[in-house]
N, C-alpha and C positions, 0 to 999 in steps of 0.2 A: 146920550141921556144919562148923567151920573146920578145913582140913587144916593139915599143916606147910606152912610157907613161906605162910602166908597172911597175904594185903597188906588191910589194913582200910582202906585209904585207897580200893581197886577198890571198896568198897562204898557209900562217898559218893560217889563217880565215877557209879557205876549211880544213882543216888539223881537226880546229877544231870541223866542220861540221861533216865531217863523220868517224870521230872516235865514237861518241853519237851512232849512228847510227848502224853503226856494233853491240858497244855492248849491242844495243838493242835486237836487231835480235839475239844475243849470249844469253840474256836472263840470264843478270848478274843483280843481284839486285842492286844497285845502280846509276843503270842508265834506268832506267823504263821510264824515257822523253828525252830518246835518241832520237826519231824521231822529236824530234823539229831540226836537224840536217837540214833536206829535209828544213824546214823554210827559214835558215841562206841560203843554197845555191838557190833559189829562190829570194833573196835578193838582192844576189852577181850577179846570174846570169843576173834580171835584168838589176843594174847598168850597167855593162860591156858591154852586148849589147847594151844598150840604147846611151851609149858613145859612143862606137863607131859607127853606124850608124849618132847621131845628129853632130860628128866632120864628117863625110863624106855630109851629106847633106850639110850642114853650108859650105862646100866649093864646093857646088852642083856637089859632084861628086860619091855620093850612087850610086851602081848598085844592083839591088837586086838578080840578077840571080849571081854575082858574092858572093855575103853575105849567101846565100842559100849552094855555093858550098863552102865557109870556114866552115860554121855549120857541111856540111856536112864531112866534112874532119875528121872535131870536134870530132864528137859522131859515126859515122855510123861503121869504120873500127874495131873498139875492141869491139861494141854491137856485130857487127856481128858474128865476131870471138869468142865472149862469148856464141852466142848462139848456135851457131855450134857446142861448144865442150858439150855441155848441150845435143844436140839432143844424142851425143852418148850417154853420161850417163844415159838420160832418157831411151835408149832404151836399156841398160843393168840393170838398177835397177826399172823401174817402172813398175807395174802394167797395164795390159789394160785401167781401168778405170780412171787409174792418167795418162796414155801417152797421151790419148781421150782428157781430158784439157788441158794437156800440148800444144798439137801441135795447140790449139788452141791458146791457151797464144801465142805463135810462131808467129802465123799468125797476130795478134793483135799487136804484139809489132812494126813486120817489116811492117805495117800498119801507126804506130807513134798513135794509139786508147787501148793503154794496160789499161791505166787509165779507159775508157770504159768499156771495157772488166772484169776487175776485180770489179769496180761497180757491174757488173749484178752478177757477180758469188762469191765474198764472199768479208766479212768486214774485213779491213786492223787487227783489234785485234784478228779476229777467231783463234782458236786454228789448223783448216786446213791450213793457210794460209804456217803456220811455212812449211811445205814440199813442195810448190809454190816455183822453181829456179827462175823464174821469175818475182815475185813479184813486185821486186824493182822498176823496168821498170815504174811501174803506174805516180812516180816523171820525170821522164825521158821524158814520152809523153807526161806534162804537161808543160816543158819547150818546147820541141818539136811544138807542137801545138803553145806555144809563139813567136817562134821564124817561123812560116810560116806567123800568122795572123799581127803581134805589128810591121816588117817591112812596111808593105802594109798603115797598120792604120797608124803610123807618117810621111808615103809620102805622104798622103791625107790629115794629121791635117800641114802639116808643110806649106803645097803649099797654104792651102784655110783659116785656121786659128793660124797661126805661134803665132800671140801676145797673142792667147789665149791656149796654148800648155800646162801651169800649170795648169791652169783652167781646162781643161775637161780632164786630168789623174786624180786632185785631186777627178772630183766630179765620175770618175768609180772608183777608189779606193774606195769611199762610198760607193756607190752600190754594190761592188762585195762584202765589207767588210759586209754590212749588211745581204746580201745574205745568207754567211759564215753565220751570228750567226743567222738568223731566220728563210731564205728565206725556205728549204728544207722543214723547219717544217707546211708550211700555206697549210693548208689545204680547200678542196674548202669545206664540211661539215660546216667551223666556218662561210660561208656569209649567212646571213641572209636578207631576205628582210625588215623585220622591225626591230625598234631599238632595240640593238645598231649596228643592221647591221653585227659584227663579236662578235662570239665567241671565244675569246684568254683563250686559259688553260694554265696553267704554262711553258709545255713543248713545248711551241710555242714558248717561250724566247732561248729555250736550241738550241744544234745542231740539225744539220740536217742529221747526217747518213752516212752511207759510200758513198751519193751521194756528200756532201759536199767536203768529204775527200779525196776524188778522181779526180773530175770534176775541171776544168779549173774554170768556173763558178765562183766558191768561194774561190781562187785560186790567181786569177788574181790579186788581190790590194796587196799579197808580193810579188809578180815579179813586178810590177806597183809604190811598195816603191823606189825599187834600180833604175828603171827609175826616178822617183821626184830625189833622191839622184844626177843622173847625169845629170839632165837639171839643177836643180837648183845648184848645186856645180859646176857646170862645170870647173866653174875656183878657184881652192881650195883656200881657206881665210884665210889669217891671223890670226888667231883668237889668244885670249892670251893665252900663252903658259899653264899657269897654268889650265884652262878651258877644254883646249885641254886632260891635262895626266886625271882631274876630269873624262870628260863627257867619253871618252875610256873607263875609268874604269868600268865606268857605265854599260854602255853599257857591257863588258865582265862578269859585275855579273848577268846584265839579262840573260843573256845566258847562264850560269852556274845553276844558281835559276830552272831557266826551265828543263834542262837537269835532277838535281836531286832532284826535287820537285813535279816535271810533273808524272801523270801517265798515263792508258789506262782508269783509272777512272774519269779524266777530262774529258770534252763534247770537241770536237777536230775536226776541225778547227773550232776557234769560236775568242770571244774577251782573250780568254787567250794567243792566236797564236800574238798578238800584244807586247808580252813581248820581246820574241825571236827576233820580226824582227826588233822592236825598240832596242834592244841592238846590232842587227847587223847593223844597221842604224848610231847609233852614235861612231862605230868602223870604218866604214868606213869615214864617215867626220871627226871625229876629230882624227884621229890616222896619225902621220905625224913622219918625222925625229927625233922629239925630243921628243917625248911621252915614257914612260915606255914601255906602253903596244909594239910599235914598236920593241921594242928590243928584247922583248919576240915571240910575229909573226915572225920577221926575221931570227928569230935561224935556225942555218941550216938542224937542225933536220925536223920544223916543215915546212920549204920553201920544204925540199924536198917531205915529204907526203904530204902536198897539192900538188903539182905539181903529183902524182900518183893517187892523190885522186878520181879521175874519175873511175880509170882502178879498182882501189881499192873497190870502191862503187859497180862498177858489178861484180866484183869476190867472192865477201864475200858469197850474197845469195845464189846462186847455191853451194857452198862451205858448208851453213849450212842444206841445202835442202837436199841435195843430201846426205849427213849422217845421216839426220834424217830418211829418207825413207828406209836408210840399218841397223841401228842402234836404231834408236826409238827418240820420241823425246825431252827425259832428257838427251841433252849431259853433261856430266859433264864437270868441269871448266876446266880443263887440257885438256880437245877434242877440248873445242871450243876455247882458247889458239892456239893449233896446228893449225886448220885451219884458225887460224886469220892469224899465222906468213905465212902459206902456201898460204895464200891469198895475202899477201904483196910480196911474192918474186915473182909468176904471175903478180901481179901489178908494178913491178920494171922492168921485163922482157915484158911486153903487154905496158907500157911506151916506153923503149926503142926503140924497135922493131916492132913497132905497129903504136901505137899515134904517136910519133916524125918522122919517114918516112913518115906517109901519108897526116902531115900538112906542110911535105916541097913540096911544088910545082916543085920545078927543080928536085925531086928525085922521084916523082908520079905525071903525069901530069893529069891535069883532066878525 
């Protein structure tokens, strides 16, 4: 369902999100920083909300119990339905000891706290995670949690402090960015009461842990980029054309650099995560009618797997999970091949039949 003001170009963007991604999780060598994926949509996700809520305010006519019930339309009908068909699987292939987490994972996700959840209970790289269906979820409740709290916040920055609305995203993207690269690692052992007052060891600089990687916390200044992107672009610029095809470019070799340059060996989310969101930053501003890179996004190939890409993103996991727990966890390339295609035709089918009914209004009413 395409509204007004809808950029077809966001849809090879998604396309090109969570393809990384998947073949992360597939565990193909050449793509080891597939998960900067989750970055790019974080980005995206942002902007789009942030636009559309400041064009609804801006004609004071935001309702948020109405914005709540589009998110909801959004995301909740094909999580649900994924995870319902998960509970059976889990309770034909799993273990006691793995159903016991599972139905906790369950409980956590239909909470919108999976990101929580999988904090306490293992790190995004563990070699356990691979048999988790519901891993993925942890990105999901991060936007999730965005999208209850960042309405509330910009109906209270808009009403009390509107001239100052750059200003105090740009100075919590600081903060949360700094957070990301140091905050997890401060420990209360480095204060001292006499000088120099802290002890900073090297690993003070590094990340913070699966609590970084997880939590909103450190999170929040790349969902908070694609909001700068839509207050301050609001009204797209002229910019010279030549500038335009450059800085696109740009931006799409950041994002490609990341994808096959990135590992689980990187410290993660830190100031490396700035690559990714800056190349999807400047795809969004300058990628326009006349850009190269536009013709490339627009293809109809890549407009239609972004437009799946959601349904896509929650089918793959339990799809890789769930073969691992019956088969082991070396699929070879030809396995996870199959379930990538087998994932895409639930995701074309859980589009149609799914997503598109239950964000038509006149065809499901609230």
């Amino acid at each position: 369902m395409k509204t007004k003001g809808y950029l077809p170009f966001i849809d090879g963007l998604r396309a090109l999100a969570v393809f990384p991604v998947v073949f992360f999780h597939a565990n193909f060598k050449y793509f080891e920083g597939g998960f900067v994926g989750v970055d790019i949509f974080f980005v995206i996700s942002g902007f789009l909300i942030t636009q559309l809520i400041i064009k609804d305010l801006e004609k004071n006519k935001f309702n948020l119990f109405s914005f709540y019930i589009r998110r909801a339309r959004r995301i909740l009908p094909i999580l649900f339905f994924v995870i319902l068909t998960t509970i059976f699987l889990s309770i034909l292939l799993m273990n006691s000891t793995q159903l016991n987490l599972y139905v906790n994972q369950v409980f956590s996700v239909i909470l919108f706290i999976s990101n929580f959840f999988f904090w306490q209970n293992s790190g995004y790289f563990d070699p356990n995670t691979e048999i988790q269906p519901l891993l993925h979820t942890w990105s999901l409740a991060v936007e999730e949690q965005f999208y209850i709290f960042f309405p509330i916040f910009l109906l209270f920055v808009f009403k009390f402090f509107r001239k100052k609305i750059l200003q105090i995203i740009i100075f919590i993207i600081i903060m949360s960015f700094l957070l990301s690269q140091i905050g997890g690692n401060f420990k209360y052992q480095n204060i001292s009461l006499s000088y120099p007052f802290f002890s900073l060891p090297f690993d003070f600089f590094w990340q913070a842990g699966s609590a970084n990687f997880y939590l909103p916390f450190g999170r929040a200044w790349e969902l908070l980029i694609g909001s700068l992107i839509a207050i301050y672009f609001k009204k797209r610029k002229n910019y010279n054309q030549n500038y335009c095809n450059y800085f696109s470019l740009i931006g799409l070799i950041f994002i490609l650099f990341s994808i096959f340059f990135y590992s689980n060996r990187f410290q993660y989310p830190s100031i490396y995560t700035v690559l990714p969101c800056l190349g999807t930053a400047l795809i969004i501003i300058y990628t326009n009618k006349k850009t190269f890179l536009f013709k490339i996004l627009t293809s109809r190939p890549l407009v239609q797997l972004g437009l799946i890409s959601y349904s896509f993103y929650l089918w793959h996991q339990p799809m890789f999970a769930f073969s691992r727990i019956q088969y082991g966890t070396d699929l070879t390339i030809i396995i996870s091949l199959f379930l990538i295609i087998i994932s895409l035709f639930l995701s074309v089918f859980s589009w149609k039949y799914i997503e598109q009914p239950f964000r038509d209004r006149k065809k499901i009413k609230n």
